[in-house]
C-alpha positions in Angstrom: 197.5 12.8 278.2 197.6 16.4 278.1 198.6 17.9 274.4 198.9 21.5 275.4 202.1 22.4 275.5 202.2 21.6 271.6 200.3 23.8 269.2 201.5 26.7 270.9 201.6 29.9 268.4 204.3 30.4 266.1 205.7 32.8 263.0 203.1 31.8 261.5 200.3 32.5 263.6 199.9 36.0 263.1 197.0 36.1 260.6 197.1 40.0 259.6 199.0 40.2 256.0 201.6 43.0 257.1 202.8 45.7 254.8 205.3 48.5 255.5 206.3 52.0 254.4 209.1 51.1 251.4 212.4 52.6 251.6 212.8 55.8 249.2 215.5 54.4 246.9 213.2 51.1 246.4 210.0 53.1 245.9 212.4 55.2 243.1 212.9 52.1 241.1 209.6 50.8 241.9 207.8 54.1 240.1 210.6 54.0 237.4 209.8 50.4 236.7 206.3 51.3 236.1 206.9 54.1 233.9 209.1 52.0 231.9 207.3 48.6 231.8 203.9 48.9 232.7 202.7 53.0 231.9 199.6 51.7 229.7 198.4 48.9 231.9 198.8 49.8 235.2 199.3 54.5 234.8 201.1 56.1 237.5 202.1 54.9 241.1 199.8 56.2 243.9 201.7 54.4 246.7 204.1 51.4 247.3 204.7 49.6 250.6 206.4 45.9 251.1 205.5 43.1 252.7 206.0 43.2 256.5 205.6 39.4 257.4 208.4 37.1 257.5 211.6 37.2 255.8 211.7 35.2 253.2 208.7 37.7 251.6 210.9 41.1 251.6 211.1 40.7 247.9 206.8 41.8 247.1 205.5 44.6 247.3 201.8 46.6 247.4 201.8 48.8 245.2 198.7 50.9 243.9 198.2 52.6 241.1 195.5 54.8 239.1 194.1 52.0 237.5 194.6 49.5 240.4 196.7 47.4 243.6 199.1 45.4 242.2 201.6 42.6 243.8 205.3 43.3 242.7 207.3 40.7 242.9 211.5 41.2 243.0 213.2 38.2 241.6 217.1 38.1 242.8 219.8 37.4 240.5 220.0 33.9 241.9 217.1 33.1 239.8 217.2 32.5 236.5 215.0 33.6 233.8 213.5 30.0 233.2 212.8 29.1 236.2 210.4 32.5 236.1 209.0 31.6 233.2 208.3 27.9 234.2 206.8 29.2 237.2 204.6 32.0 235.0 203.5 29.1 232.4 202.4 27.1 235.8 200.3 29.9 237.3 198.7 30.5 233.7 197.8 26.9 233.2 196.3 26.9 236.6 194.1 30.1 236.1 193.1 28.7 232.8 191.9 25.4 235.5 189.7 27.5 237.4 192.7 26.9 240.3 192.3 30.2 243.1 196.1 31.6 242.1 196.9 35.5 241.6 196.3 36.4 238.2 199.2 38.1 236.3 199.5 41.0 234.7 201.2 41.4 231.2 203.8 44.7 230.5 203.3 47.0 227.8 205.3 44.6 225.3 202.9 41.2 226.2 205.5 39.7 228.1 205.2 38.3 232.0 208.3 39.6 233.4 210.7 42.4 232.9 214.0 43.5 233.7 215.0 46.5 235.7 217.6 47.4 238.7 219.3 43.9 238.3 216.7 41.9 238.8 213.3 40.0 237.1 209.9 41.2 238.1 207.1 40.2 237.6 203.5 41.5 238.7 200.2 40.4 239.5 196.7 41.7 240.9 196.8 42.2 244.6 194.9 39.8 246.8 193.3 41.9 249.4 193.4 39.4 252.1 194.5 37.9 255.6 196.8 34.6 256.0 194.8 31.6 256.8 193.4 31.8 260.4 191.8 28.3 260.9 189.2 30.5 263.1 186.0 29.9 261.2 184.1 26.2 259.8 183.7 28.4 256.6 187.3 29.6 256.0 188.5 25.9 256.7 186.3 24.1 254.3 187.2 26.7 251.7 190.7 26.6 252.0 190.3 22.6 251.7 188.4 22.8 248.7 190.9 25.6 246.9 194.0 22.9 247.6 191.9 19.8 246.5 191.5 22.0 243.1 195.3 22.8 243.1 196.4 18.9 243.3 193.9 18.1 240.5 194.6 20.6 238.1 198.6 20.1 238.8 198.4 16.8 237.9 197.1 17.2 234.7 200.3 20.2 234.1 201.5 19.5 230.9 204.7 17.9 231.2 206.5 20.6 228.3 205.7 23.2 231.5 206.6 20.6 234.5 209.1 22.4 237.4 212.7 21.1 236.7 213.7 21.0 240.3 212.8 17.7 242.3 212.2 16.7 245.9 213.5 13.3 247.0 213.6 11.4 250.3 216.8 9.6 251.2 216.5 7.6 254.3 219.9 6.4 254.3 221.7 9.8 253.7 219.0 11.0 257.4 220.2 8.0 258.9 224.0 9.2 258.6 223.5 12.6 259.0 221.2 12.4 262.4 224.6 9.5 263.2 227.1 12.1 262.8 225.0 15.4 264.6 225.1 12.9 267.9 228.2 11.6 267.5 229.5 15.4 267.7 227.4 16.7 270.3 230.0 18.4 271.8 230.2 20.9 269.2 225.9 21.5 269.1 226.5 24.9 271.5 229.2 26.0 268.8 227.3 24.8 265.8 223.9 25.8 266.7 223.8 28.2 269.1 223.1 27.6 272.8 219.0 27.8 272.2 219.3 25.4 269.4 221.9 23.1 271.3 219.3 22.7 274.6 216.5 22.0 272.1 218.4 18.8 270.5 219.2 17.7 274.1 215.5 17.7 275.0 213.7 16.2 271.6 216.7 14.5 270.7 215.1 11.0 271.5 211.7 12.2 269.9 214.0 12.6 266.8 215.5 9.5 266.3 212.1 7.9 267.6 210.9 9.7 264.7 213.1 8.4 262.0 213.2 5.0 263.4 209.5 4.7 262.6 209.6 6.6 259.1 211.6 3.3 258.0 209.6 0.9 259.7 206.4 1.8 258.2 208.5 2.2 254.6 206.2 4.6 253.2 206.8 4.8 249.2 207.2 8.3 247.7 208.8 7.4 244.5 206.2 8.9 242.6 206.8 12.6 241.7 204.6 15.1 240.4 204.4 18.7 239.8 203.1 19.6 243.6 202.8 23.1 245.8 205.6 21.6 248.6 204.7 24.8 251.1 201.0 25.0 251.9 201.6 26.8 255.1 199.3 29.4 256.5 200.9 32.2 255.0 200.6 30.6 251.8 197.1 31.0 251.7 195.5 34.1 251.1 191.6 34.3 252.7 189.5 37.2 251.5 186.1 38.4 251.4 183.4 35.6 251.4 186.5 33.3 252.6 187.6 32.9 249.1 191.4 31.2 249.9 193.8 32.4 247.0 197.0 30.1 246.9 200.6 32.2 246.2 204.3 31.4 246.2 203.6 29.4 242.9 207.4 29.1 243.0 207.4 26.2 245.3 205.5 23.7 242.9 208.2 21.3 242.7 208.0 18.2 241.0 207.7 16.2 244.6 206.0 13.2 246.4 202.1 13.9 246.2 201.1 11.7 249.3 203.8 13.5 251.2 202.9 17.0 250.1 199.2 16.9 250.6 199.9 15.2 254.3 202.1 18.2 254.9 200.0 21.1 253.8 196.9 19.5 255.8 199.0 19.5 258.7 200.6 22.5 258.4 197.5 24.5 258.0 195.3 22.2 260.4 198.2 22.5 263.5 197.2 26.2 263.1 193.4 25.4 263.4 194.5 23.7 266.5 196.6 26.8 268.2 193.3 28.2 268.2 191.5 25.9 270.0 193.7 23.7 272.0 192.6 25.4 275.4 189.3 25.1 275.2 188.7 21.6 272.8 188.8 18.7 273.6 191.5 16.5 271.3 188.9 14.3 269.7 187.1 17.2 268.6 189.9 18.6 267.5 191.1 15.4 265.1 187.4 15.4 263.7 188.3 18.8 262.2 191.4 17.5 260.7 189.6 14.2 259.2 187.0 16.7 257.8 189.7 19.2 256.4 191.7 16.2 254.5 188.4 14.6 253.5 187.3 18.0 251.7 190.7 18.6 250.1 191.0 14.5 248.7 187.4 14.6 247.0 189.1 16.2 244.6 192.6 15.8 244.8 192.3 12.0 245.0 195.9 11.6 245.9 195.9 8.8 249.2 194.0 6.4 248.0 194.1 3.7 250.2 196.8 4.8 252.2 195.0 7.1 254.4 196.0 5.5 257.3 199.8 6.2 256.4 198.9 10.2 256.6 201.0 11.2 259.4 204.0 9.3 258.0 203.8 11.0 255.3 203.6 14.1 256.7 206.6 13.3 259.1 208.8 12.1 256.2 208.3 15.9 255.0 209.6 17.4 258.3 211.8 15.4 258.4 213.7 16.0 255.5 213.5 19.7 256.4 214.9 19.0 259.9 217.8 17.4 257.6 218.4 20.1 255.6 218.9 22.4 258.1 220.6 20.1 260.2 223.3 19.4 257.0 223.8 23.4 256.8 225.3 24.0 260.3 227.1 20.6 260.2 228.5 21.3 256.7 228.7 24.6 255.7 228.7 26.3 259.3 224.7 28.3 258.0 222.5 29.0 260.4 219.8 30.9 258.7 217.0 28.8 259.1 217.6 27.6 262.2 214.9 29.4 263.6 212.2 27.1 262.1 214.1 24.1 263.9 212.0 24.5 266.9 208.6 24.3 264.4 209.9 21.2 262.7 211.1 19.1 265.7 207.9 19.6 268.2 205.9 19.2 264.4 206.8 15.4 264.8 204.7 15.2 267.8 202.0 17.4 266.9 201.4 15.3 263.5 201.2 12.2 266.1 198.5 13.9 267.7 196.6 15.0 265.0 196.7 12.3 262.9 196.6 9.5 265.0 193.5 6.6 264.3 193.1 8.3 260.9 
């Protein structure tokens, strides 16, 4: 069967990390801020420019100095001050593990964080680096080894410093919800858009085929510990010598950790296999896979013997995204991430394929 009309490229497959000229009033506040907060560490602002890449990333920002490149990161008024601290305790216990995360720098007054414009920031050294490719042997077994470290150092966090948000599965509430989306198909082309309407008529069986199995196979993901719940390829920063560098330390969640590691390996290995999918042949392809989750569980030691229950694992984490996203149009008329529904319906058959006789 042929597989290549999956693993086509996606948002994500654009390796180069992007950064743009910043607008004047932002670079204003930017320089300000320095002055202000960080004039003894970090002296005075040689340029600023903000990240370029997706969206969700508009908030950090380049910025070099006299002494140094620096990551600034803009916290919005929607988060509050202890959930930036949590996440600052968590990246300081990880450093402390010898875990490959962006080390932070302190303001003039010893403190992580500041307050300026109406909003938290907080800053670190910049990573002078590229998103994960998947293009190189090197860069993959790297990148494994960095996550295996991440999983074993998290599960030693210090409960005083554990994430207070939660990631649960709910089978029954998917099972309603997928119910109810059918039941008004009628209303998909008002709901969702045209675009997103055809792609629910098409992989609509795929879907339910999907969820169908997820309960047959009754995967358990009761347990929850502090886990990274996003190990995409932008996630991971890959710099000189291959050295992978793991950011967004704001989505370690307290989560499932079977779930989360299947996830990340897929995430990262489906973009392995854009790369390749034209020219290599499928088996080759899984072997890759199987070596890249081998690497990251030598030390992460999180399936046990349940490696043969990888891809359900990893489909019970779509899944519940698919649901999310799914609930916002149905409930609340949002439509802001439906442009990721495309990635996480045709991820239900690329997991099949890549994790099949594991």
């Amino acid at each position: 069967m042929s597989h290549k009309h999956l693993f086509q490229q996606d948002l994500f497959s654009n390796h180069r990390a992007k950064y743009v000229p910043v607008e004047k009033e932002m670079a204003m506040t930017i320089d300000n801020l320095v002055k202000t907060f960080y004039a003894n560490k970090l002296g005075c602002v040689v340029c600023i420019e903000q990240s370029g890449a997706l969206e969700i990333n508009s908030n950090n920002f380049k910025v070099i100095t006299t002494t140094g490149t620096y990551l600034f990161k803009r916290h919005l008024g929607q988060q509050d001050l202890n959930k930036i601290q949590n996440s600052l305790n968590i990246g300081q216990y990880l450093l402390n593990k010898s875990v490959a995360v962006p080390k932070m720098i302190r303001a003039d007054d010893g403190e992580l964080y500041c307050f300026n414009s109406d909003a938290y920031w907080t800053v670190s050294l910049f990573v002078d680096g590229n998103y994960f490719s998947g293009h190189s042997k090197q860069e993959v077994i790297l990148t494994a080894q960095a996550i295996g470290k991440l999983f074993k150092a998290l599960a030693t966090l210090p409960e005083d410093i554990y994430p207070p948000e939660e990631i649960h599965y709910n089978l029954q509430e998917w099972d309603s919800l997928i119910s109810e989306c059918f039941q008004r198909k009628n209303e998909w082309i008002s709901l969702f858009g045209l675009e997103i309407a055809q792609l629910l008529e098409k992989d609509w069986k795929v879907m339910e085929s999907s969820l169908s199995t997820i309960k047959k196979k009754s995967v358990v993901t009761a347990e929850l510990v502090p886990c990274h719940i996003d190990l995409h390829p932008h996630n991971i920063l890959v710099g000189e010598n291959f050295h992978a560098t793991i950011i967004d330390l704001d989505s370690i969640k307290l989560a499932n950790p079977k779930s989360m590691l299947a996830f990340g390996v897929y995430k990262l290995m489906r973009q392995y296999a854009s790369n390749v999918i034209k020219e290599c042949p499928v088996q080759e392809i899984k072997k890759t896979v199987w070596d890249f989750y081998k690497e990251v569980e030598l030390d992460a030691r999180v399936m046990g013997k349940e490696e043969d229950l990888l891809q359900y694992y990893a489909m019970m984490e779509v899944f519940r995204r698919i649901c999310i996203i799914i609930k916002q149009n149905l409930r609340n008329s949002h439509s802001d991430w439906n442009h990721v529904l495309p990635i996480q319906i045709i991820a239900l058959s690329e997991i099949k394929v890549l994790f099949e006789c594991f």
